[in-house]
C-alpha positions as CSV (number, residue, x, y, z in Angstrom):
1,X,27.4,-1.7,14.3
2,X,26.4,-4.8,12.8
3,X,24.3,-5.2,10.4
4,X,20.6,-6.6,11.7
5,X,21.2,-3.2,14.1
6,X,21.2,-1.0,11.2
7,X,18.0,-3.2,10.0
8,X,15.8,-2.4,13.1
9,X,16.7,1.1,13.3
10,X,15.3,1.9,9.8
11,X,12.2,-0.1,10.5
12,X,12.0,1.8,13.9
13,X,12.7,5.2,12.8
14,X,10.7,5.1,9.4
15,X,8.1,2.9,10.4
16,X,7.5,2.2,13.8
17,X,8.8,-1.2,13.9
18,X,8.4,-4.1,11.4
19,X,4.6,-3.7,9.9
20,X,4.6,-7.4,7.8
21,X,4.0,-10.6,8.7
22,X,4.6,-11.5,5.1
23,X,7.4,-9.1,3.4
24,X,10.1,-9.7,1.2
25,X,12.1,-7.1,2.9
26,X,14.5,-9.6,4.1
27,X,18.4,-10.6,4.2
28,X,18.7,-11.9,0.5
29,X,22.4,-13.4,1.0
30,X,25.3,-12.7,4.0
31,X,25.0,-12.4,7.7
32,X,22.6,-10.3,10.1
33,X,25.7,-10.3,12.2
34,X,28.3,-9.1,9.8
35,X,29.7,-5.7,11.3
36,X,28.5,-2.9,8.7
37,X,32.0,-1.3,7.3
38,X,29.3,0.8,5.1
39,X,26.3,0.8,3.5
40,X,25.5,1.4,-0.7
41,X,21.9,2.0,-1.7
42,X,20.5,1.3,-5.0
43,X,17.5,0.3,-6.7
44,X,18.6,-3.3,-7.4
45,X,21.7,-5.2,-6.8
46,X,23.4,-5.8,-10.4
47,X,26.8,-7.3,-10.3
48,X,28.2,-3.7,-11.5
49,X,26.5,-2.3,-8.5
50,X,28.5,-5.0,-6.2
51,X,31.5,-4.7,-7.8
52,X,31.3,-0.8,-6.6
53,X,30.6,-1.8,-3.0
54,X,33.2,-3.7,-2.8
55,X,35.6,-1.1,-4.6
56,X,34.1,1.3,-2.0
57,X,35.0,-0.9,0.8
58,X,31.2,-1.3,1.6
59,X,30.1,-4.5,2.6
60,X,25.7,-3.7,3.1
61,X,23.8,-3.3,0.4
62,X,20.3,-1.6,0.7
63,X,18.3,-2.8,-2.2
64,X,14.7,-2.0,-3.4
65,X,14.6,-4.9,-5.8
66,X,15.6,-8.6,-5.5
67,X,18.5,-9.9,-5.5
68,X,18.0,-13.2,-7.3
69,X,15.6,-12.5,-10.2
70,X,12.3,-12.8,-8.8
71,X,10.0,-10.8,-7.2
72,X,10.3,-13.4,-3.8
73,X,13.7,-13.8,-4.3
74,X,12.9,-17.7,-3.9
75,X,16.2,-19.3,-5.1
76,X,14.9,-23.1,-4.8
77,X,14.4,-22.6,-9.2
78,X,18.1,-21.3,-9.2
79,X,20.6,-23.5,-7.1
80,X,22.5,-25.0,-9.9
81,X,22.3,-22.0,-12.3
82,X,25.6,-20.6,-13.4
83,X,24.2,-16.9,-13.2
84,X,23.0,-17.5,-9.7
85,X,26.1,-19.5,-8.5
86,X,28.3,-17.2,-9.9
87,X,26.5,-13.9,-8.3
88,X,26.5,-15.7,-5.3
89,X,30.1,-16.8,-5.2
90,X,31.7,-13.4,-5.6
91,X,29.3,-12.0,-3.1
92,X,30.4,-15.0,-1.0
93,X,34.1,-14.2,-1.6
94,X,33.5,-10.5,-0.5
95,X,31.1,-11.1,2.1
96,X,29.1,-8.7,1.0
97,X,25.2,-8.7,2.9
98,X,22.2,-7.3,0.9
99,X,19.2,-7.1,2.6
100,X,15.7,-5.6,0.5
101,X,14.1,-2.6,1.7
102,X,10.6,-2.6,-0.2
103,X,7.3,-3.2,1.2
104,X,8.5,-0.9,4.5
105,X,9.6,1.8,1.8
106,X,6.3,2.0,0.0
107,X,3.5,1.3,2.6
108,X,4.9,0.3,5.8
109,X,4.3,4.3,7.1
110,X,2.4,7.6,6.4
111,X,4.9,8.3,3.3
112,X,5.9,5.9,0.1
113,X,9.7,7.1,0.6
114,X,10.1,6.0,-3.1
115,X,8.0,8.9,-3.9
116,X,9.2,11.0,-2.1
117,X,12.5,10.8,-3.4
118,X,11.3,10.9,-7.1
119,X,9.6,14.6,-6.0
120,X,12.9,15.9,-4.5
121,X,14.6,14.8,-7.5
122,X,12.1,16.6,-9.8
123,X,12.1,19.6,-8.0
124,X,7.9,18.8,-8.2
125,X,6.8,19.5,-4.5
126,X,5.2,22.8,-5.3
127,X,3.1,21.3,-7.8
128,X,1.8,18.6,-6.0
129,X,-1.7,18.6,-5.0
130,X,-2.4,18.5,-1.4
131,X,-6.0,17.1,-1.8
132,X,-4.4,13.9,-3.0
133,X,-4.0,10.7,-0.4
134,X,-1.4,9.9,-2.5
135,X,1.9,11.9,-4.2
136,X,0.2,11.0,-8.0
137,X,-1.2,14.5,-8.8
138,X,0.1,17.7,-9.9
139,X,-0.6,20.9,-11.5
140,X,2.0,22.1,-13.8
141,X,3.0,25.5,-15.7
142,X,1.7,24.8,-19.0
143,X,4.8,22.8,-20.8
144,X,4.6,20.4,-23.7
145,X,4.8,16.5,-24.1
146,X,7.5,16.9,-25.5
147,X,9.5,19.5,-23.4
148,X,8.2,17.5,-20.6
149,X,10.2,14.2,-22.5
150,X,13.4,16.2,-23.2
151,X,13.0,17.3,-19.0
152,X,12.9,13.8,-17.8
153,X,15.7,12.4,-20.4
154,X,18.1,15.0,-19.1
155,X,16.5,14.9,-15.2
156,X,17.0,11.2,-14.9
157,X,19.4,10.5,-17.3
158,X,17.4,8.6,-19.8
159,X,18.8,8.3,-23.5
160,X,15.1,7.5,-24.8
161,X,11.6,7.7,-23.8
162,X,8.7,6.2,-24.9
163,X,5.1,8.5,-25.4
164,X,1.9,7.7,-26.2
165,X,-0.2,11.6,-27.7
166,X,1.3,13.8,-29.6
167,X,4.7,15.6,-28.5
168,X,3.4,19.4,-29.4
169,X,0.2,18.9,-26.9
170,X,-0.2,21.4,-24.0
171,X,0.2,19.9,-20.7
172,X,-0.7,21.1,-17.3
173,X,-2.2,18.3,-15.4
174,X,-0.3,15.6,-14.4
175,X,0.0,11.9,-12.7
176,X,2.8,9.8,-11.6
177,X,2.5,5.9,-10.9
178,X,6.0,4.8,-9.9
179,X,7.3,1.2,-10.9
180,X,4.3,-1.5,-11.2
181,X,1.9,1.3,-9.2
182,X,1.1,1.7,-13.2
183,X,0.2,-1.6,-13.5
184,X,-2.6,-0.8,-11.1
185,X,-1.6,-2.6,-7.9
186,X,-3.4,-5.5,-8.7
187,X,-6.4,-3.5,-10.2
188,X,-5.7,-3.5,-14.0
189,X,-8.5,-0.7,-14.4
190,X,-6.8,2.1,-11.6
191,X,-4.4,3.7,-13.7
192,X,-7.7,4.7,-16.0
193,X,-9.6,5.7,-13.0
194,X,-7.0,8.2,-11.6
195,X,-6.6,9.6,-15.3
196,X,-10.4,10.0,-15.8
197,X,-11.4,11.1,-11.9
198,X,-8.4,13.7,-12.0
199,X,-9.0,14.8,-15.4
200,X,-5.2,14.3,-16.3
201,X,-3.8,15.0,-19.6
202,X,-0.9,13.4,-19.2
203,X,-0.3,10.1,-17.3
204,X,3.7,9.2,-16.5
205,X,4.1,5.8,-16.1
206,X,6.7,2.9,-14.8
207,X,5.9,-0.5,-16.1
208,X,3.1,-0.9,-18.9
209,X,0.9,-3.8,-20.2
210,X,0.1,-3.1,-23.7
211,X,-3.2,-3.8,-23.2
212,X,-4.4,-1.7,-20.5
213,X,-3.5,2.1,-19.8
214,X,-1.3,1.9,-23.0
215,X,-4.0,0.8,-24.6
216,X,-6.7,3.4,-23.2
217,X,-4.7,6.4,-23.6
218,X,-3.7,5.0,-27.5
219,X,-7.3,4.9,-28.2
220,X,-8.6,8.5,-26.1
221,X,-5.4,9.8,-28.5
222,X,-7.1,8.3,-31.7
223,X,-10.5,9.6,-30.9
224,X,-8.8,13.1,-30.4
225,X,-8.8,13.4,-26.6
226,X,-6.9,15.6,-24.6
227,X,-4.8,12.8,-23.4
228,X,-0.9,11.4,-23.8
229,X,1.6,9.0,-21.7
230,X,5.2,9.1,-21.1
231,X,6.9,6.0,-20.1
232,X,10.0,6.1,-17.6
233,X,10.1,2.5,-17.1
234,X,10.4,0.9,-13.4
235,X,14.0,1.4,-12.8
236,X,14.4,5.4,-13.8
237,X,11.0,6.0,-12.2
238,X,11.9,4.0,-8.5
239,X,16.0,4.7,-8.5
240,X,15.6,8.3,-7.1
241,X,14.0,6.7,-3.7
242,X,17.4,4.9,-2.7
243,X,19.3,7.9,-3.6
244,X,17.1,10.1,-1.6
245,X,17.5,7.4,1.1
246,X,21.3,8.2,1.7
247,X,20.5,11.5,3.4
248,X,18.2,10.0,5.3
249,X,20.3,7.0,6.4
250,X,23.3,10.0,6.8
251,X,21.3,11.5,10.0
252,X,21.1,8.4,11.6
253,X,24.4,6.4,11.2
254,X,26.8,9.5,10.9
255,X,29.5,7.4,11.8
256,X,28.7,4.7,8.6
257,X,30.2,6.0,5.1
258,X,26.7,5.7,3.1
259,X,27.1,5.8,-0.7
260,X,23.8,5.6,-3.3
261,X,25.1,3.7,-6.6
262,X,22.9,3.9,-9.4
263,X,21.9,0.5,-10.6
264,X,20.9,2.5,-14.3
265,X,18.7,1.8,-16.8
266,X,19.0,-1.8,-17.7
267,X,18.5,-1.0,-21.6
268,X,20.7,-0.2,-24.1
269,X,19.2,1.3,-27.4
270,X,20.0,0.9,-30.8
């Protein structure tokens, strides 16, 4: 099966067909004809994640995120970069193909598929609200800040977190904004609105400007609201989507070995 096969039978299956004019979920680097000897999924394609396709024997790579640094993947600023020309080379040498699998995953059907695989990972489908339009709301057992901290460190393999409140304050309900969905969308002000309509006391969070929700919930915490934030960061919030993807993928190309690698968080902590 070769590889722009395997393309328009995701887009078919999950979506109906290709929804965007304008997408970047497009063929980064390689060939649309390459035949697929299997297919890694990950959140984005790091040379560590690579190197494991090609130790697998994989040569398609799935990818939420770009490939070449940007969020277009527009390599026109990067041609005679050594990163960028070394990346490319040993993708090159291995004839690897990566092709990006965003827009399509988030909004290009009824369900954002990166959700949905950050619930199944969380074991949080019985607490989501089923008034919501979207998968951002739920009602938890009463827990802590804190416990809830120590529960995503060990859930998602996180050796820090960030938190805005204090860590002994109760909790119950809850919102979720994935990856830059906490940077409001392009509405700076929407993470405050779904806090305030949904009367949240706890708002977990991707990406963060310092001057907006981080900034609001800081100064609710000061003035001695019920309110706190816990910060997962883009990569440990979105990663569970491409490994929740494999299964998915599985049911479809039964015949393709399908492996999720986990790009990791990009930090390391001192």
């Amino acid at each position: 099966m070769k590889v722009q096969e395997v393309i328009d039978r995701i887009l078919k299956d999950m979506c109906g067909g290709p929804k965007f004019e304008q997408t970047c979920d497009v063929i980064t680097v390689g060939s649309p004809d390459n035949e697929v000897t299997g297919i890694v999924t990950t959140f984005m394609p790091t040379f560590h994640v690579i190197q494991e396709a090609v130790h697998l024997g994989a040569n398609f790579i799935i990818s939420h995120e770009p490939t070449w640094f940007t969020g277009n993947d527009a390599t026109d600023w990067c041609k005679d970069d050594s990163i960028y020309l070394a990346k490319r080379k040993y993708l090159e040498e291995h004839d690897i193909t990566i092709w990006r699998f965003h827009d399509h995953m988030h909004i290009g059907s009824e369900k954002d598929y990166i959700y949905e695989g950050l619930i199944e990972e969380l074991d949080w489908r019985g607490y989501l609200q089923p008034d919501e339009k979207q998968p951002w709301i739920y009602e938890l057992p009463e827990t802590t800040v804190g416990e809830l901290a120590e529960f995503f460190k060990k859930r998602l393999d996180m050796d820090t977190i960030q938190i805005i409140g204090s860590p002994e304050m109760k909790v119950k309900r809850t919102g979720i904004l994935v990856g830059g969905g906490s940077l409001g969308l392009g509405v700076e002000e929407m993470p405050m609105q779904v806090m305030e309509r949904n009367g949240l006391d706890l708002l977990i969070v991707g990406d963060i400007t310092e001057w907006t929700v981080c900034a609001y919930i800081n100064d609710a915490y000061q003035m001695g609201f019920h309110r706190a934030m816990l910060t997962l960061g883009h990569e440990r919030s979105e990663e569970p989507g491409m490994k929740y993807l494999v299964p998915w993928l599985q049911k479809r190309f039964p015949k393709l070995p399908i492996t999720f690698v986990d790009a990791k968080e990009p930090f390391i902590y001192l």
